[in-house]
Short mmCIF file of the C-alpha atoms (twelve columns), coordinates in Angstrom:
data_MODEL
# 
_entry.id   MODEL 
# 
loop_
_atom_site.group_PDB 
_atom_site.id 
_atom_site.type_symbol 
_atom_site.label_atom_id 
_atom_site.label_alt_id 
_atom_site.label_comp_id 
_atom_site.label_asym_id 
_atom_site.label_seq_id 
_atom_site.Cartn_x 
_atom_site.Cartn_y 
_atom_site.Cartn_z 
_atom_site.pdbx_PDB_model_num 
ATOM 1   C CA . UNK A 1   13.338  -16.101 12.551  1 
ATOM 2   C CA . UNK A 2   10.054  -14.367 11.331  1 
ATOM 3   C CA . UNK A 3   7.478   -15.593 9.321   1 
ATOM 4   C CA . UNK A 4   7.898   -15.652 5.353   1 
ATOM 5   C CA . UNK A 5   5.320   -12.914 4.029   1 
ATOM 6   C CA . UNK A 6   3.451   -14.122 0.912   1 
ATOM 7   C CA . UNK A 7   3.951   -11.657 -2.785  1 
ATOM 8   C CA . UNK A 8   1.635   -9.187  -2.347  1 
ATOM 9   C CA . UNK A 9   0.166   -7.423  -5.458  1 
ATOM 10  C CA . UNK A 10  -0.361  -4.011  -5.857  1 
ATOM 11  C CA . UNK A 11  -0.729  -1.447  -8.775  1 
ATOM 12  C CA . UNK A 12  2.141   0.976   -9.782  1 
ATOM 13  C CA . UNK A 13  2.195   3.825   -8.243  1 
ATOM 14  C CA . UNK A 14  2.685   6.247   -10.191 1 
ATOM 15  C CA . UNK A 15  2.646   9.392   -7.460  1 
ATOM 16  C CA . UNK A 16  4.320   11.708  -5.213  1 
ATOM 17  C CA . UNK A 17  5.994   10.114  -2.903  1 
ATOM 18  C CA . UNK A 18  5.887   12.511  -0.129  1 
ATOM 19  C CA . UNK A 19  3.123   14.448  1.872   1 
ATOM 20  C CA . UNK A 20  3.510   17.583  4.075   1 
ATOM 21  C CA . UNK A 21  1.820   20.268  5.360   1 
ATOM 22  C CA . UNK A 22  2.706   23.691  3.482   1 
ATOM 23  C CA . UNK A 23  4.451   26.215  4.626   1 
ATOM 24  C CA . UNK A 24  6.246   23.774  7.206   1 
ATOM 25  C CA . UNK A 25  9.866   22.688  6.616   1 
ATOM 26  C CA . UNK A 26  10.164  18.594  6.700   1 
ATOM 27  C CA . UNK A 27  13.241  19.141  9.083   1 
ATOM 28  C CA . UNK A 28  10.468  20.345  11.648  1 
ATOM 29  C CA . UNK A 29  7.667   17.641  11.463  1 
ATOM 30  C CA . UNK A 30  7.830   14.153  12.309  1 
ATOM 31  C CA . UNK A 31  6.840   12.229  9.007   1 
ATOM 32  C CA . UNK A 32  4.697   9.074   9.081   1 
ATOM 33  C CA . UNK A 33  5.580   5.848   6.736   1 
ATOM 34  C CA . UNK A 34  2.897   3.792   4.836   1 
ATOM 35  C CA . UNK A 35  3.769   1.068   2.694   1 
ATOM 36  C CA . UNK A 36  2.579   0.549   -0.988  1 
ATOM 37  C CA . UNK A 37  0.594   -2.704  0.220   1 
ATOM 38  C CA . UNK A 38  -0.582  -0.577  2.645   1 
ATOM 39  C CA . UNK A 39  -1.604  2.011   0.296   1 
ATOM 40  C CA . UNK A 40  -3.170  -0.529  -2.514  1 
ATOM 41  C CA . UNK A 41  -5.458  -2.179  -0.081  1 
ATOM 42  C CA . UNK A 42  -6.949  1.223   1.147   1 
ATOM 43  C CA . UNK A 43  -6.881  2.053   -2.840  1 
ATOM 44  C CA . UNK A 44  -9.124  -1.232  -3.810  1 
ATOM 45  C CA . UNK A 45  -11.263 -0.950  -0.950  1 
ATOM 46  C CA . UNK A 46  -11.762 2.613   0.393   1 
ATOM 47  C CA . UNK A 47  -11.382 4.196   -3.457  1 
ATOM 48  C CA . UNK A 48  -12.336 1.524   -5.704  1 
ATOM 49  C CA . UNK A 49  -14.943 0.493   -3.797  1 
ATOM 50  C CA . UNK A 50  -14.200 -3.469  -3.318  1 
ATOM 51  C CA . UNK A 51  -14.907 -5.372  -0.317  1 
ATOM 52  C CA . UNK A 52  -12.052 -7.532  1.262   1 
ATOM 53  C CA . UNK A 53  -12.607 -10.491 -0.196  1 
ATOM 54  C CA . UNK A 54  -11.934 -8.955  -3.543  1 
ATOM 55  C CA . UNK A 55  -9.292  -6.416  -2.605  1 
ATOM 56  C CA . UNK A 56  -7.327  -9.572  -0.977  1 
ATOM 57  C CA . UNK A 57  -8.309  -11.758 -4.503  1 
ATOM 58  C CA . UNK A 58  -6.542  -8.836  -6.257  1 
ATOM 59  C CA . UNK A 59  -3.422  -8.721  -4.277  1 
ATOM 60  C CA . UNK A 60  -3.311  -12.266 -4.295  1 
ATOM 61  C CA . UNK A 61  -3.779  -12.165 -0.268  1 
ATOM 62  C CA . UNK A 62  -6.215  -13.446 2.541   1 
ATOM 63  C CA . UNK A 63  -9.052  -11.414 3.714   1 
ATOM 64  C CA . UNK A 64  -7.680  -11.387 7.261   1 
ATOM 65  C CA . UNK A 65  -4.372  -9.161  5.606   1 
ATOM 66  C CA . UNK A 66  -6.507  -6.877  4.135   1 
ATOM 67  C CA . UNK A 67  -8.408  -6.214  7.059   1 
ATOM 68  C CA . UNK A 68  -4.986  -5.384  8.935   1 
ATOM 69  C CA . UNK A 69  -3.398  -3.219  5.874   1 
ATOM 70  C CA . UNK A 70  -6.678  -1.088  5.742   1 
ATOM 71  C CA . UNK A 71  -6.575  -0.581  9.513   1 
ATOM 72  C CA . UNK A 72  -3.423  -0.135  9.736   1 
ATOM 73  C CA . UNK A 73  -3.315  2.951   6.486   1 
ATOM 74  C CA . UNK A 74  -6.225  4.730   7.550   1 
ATOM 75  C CA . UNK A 75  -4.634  4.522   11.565  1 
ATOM 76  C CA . UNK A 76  -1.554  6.388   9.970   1 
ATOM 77  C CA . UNK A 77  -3.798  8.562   7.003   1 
ATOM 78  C CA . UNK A 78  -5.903  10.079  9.962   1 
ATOM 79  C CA . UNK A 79  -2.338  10.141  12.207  1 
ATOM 80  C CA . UNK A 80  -1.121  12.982  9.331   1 
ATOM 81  C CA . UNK A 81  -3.693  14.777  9.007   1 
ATOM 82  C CA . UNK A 82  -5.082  15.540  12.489  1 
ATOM 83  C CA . UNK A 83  -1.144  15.932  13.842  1 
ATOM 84  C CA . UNK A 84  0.107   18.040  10.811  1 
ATOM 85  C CA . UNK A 85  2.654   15.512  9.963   1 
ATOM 86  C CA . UNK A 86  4.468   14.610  6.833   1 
ATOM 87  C CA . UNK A 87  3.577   10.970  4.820   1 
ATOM 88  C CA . UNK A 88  6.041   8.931   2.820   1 
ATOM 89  C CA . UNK A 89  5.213   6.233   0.686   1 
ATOM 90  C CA . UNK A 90  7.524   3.543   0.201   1 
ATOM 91  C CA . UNK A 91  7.830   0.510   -1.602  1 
ATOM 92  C CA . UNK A 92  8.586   -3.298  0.734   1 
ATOM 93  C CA . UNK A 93  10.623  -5.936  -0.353  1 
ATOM 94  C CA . UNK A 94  7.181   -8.593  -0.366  1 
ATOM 95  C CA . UNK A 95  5.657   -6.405  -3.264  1 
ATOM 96  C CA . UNK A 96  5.311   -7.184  -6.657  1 
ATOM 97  C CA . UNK A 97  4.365   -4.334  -8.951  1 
ATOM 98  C CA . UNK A 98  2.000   -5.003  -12.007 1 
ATOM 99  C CA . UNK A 99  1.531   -2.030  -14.535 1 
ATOM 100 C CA . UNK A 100 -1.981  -0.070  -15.140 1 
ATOM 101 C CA . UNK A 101 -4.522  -2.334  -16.469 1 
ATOM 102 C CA . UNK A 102 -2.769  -6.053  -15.468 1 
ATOM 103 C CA . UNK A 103 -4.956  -7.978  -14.301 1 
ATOM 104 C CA . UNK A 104 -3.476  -9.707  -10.915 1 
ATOM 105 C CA . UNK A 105 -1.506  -12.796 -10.676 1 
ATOM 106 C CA . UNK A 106 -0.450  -14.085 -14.540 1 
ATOM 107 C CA . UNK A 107 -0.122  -17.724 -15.219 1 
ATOM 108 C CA . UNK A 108 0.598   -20.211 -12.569 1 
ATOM 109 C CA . UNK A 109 0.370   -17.580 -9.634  1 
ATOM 110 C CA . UNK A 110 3.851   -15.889 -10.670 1 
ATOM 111 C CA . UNK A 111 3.342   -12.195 -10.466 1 
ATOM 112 C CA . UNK A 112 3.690   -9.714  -13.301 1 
ATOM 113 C CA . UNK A 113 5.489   -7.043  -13.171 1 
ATOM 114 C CA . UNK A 114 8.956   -6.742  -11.877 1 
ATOM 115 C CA . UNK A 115 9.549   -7.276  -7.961  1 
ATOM 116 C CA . UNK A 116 10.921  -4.892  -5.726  1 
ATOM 117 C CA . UNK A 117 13.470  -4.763  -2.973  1 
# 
């Protein structure tokens, strides 16, 4: 029996949900997977500019997650792009989605936004 992953909290994604190179047909590329936590931790840290601490405040995680999420997305970002594969976003049953412009975790540490999976 695995280990019980804690809520993580990420922003709604409001994007494509697949990548690909053009002029290639997805039947003939071998497409790549990142999660949405995945995704928001490279967002708050790599795009937003937050260290870990903060990223993993914000998605109501420790630093030590973070730190694998980010390595982990950027390990798969730079996999695409150098190999002229196809990326796939896609949502994980331990996220909770808050809208634009929620803060994090609401009263009590239960998430807004609705949960997924």
């Amino acid at each position: 029996m695995g280990r019980y992953k804690k809520l993580r909290y990420c922003q709604e994604f409001m994007g494509y949900s697949l990548f690909k190179p053009s002029g290639v047909p997805l039947s003939q590329i071998e497409t790549v997977v990142i999660a949405l936590d995945e995704l928001e931790a490279m967002r708050l840290c790599d795009l937003e500019g937050h260290d870990q601490a903060k990223a993993a405040e914000e998605m109501g995680i420790s630093r030590g997650t973070i730190q694998r999420l980010v390595y982990s997305a950027r390990r798969k970002m730079v996999d695409v792009v150098i190999h002229g594969k196809a990326l796939t976003v896609e949502d994980t049953e331990h996220v909770v989605v808050r809208g634009r412009g929620r803060g994090g975790r609401g009263r009590h540490g239960r998430g807004m936004g609705r949960g997924r999976g």
